[in-house]
C-alpha positions as CSV (number, residue, x, y, z in Angstrom):
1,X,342.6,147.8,16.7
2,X,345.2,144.9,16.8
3,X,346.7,146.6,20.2
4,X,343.1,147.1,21.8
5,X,342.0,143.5,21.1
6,X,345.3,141.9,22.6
7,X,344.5,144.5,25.9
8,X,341.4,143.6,26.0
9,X,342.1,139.8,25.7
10,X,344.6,140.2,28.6
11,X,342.6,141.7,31.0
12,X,339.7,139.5,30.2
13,X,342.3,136.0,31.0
14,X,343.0,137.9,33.9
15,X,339.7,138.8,35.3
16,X,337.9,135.8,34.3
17,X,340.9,134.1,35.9
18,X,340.1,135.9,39.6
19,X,336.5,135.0,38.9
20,X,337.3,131.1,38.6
21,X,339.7,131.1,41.4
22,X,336.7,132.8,43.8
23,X,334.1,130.3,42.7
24,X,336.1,127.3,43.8
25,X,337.9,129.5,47.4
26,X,333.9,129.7,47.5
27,X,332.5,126.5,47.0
28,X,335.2,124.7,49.6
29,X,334.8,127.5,52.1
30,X,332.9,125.8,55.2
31,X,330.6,128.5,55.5
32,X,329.0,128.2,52.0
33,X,328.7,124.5,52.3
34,X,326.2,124.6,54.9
35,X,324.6,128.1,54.3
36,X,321.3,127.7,52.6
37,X,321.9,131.4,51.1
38,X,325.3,130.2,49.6
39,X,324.2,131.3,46.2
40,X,323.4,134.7,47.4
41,X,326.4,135.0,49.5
42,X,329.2,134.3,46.8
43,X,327.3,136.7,44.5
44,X,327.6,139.6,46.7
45,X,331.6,138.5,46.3
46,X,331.5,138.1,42.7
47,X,330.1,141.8,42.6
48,X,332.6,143.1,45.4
49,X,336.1,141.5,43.4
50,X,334.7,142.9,39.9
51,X,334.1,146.3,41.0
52,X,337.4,146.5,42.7
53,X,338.9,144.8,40.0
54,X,337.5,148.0,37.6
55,X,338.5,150.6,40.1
56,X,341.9,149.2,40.4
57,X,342.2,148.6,37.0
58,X,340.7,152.6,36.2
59,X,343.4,153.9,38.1
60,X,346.5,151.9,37.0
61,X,345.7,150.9,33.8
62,X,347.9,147.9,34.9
63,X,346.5,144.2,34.6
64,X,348.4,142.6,36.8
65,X,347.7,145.3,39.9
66,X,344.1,144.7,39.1
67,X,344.6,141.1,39.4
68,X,346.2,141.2,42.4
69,X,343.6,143.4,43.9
70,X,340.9,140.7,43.2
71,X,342.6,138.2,44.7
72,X,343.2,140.1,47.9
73,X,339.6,141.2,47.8
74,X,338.2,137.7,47.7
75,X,340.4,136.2,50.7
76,X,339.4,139.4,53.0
77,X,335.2,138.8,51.9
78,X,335.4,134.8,52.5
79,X,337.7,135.7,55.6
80,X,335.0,138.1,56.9
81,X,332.0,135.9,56.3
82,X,333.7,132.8,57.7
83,X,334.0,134.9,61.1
84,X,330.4,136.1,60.7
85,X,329.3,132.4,60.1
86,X,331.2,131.5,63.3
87,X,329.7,133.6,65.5
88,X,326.3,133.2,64.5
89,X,325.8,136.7,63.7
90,X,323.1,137.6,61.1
91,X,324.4,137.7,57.8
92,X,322.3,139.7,56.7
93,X,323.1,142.6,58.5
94,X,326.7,141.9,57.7
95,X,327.1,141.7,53.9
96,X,327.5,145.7,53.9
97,X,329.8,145.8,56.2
98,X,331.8,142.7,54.8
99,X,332.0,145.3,51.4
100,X,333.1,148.0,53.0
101,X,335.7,145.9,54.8
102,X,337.0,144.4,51.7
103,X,337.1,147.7,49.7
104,X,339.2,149.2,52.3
105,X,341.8,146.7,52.3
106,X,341.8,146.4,48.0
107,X,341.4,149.3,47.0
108,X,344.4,151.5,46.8
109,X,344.3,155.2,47.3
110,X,345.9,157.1,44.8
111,X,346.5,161.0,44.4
112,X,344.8,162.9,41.6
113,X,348.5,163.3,39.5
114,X,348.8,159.7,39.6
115,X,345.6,157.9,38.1
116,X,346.5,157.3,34.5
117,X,343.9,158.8,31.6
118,X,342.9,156.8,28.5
119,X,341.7,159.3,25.8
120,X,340.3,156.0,23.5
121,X,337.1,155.9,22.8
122,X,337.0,152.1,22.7
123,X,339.4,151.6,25.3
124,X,339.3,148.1,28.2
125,X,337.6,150.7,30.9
126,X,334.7,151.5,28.1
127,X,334.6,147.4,27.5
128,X,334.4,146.7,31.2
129,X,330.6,146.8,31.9
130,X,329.9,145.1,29.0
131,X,332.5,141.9,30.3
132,X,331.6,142.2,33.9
133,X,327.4,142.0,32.4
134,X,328.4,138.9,30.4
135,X,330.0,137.3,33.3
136,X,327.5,137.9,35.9
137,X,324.8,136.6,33.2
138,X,327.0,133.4,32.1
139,X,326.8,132.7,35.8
140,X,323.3,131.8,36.0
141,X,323.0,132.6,39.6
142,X,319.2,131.1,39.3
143,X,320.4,127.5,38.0
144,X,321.7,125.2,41.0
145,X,322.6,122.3,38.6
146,X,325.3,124.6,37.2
147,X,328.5,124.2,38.4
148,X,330.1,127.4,38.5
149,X,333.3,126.9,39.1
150,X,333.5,124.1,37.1
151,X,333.2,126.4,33.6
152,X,336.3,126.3,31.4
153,X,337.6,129.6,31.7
154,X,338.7,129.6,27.9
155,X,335.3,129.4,27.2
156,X,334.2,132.5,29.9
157,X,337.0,134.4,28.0
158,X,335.8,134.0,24.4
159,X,332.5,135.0,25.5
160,X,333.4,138.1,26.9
161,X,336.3,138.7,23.9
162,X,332.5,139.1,21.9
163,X,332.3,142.2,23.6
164,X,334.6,144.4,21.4
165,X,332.6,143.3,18.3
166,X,328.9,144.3,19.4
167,X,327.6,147.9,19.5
168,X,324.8,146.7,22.7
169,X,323.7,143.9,25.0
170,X,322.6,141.3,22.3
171,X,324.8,138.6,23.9
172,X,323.7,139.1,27.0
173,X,319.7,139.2,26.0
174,X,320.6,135.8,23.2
175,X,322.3,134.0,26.8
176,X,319.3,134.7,29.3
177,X,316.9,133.5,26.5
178,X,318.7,130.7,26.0
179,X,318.1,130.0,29.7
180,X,314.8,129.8,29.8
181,X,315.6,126.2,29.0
182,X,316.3,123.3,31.3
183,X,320.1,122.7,31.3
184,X,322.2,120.3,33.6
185,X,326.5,121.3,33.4
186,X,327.0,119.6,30.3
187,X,324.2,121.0,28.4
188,X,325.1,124.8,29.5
189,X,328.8,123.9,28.8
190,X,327.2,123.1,25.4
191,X,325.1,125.8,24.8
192,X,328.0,128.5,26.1
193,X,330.3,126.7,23.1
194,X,327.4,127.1,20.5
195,X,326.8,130.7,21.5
196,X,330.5,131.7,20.6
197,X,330.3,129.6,17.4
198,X,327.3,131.3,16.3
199,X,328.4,135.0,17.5
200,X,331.5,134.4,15.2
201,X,329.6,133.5,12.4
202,X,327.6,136.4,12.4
203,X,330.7,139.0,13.3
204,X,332.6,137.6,10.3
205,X,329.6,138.0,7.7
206,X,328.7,141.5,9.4
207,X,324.7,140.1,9.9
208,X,324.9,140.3,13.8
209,X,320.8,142.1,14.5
210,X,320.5,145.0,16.9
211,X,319.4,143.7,20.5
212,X,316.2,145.5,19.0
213,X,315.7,143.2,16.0
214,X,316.6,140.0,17.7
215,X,313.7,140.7,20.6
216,X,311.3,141.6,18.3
217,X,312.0,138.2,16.2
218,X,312.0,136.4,20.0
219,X,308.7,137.8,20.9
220,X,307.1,136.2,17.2
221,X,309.3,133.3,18.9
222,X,307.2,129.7,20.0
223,X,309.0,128.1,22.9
224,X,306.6,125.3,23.4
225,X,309.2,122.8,22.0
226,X,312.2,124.1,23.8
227,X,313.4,121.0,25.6
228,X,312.8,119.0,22.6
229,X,315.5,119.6,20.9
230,X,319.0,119.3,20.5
231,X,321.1,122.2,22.2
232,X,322.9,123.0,18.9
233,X,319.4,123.5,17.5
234,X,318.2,125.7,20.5
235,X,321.0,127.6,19.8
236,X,320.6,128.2,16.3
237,X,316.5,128.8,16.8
238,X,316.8,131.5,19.2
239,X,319.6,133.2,16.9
């Protein structure tokens, strides 16, 4: 289990690592700054570099490889869009083919005697939709006052380290509840902190609820007072 969670915890650094690193390529990129779809546009990339990032990662069961891959993958897309942007094409019509450009420069053929096989149930490749879900909902593509790239990364990782511990999608479903309330950077930074605190607590006393039990307690839940309170008492409400 030891091995597993120190695997895990490295490909998580690394991942989450290529994640930050595209956020701020993508913030500073010309073409985002004065596109009014920015938001959309980067998340197309975010989605692109993760699944190459898995497929990479499927085949050589080798971090840094996967890594590498990311990064290569999310200097091709801004590359691409940058030249779409320039020539005033639609973008639109270009995202797919911005993909399929990308793939076929970061993703790396390899024969059928060569992809490595992981026979662990509970192995990183298992874990990966879970982390990549986590990600895509810490991002809070919906919230302009949230400073993506600006998110500690420690704190990213520790979310996603979660994953290994919980049997469904719990912290995903906890995270976009907690979203239904107004938060500016600092108050999400907050919240994200409070979440891992909280998801500890309940790990190490083995009382974490079923994504099933904690929606049926939200439903009986009254939201009326949400932006009343402190976020550490948000947090704990809606746990």
């Amino acid at each position: 289990m030891r091995k597993l969670i120190d695997e895990q915890n490295e490909y998580i650094q690394q991942y989450i690592n290529g994640v930050i690193k595209y956020m701020e390529f993508a913030t500073n990129a010309p073409f985002i700054l004065n596109n009014d779809k920015a938001t959309f546009v980067t998340s197309v990339g975010f989605r692109a570099i993760t699944h190459i990032c898995q497929m990479n990662y499927i085949h050589t069961r080798d971090v840094d490889t996967s890594h590498y891959s990311m990064q290569k993958a999310y200097l091709y897309y801004l590359e691409y869009m940058e030249q779409v942007s320039s020539s005033n094409m639609t973008t639109e019509l270009n995202h797919t083919d911005a993909i399929l450009f990308v793939y076929s420069k970061s993703l790396v053929n390899y024969s059928s005697d060569k992809i490595k096989t992981e026979t662990d149930k509970n192995s990183i490749v298992d874990n990966m939709a879970s982390i990549s879900k986590i990600t895509e909902t810490i991002l809070w593509w919906d919230n302009n006052k949230i400073i993506r790239e600006s998110l500690c990364s420690k704190l990213l990782c520790n979310l996603c380290s979660l994953s290994i511990y919980l049997k469904d999608d719990l912290l995903c479903a906890y995270i976009e509840y907690g979203q239904k309330r107004t938060m500016n950077n600092d108050e999400y930074a907050e919240f994200l902190a409070c979440t891992i605190k909280l998801f500890r607590e309940k790990i190490k006393t083995n009382s974490i609820l079923s994504v099933v039990q904690w929606t049926q307690n939200m439903i009986e839940h009254n939201s009326d007072e949400t932006n009343n309170m402190t976020i550490q008492k948000w947090c704990r409400t809606i746990m």
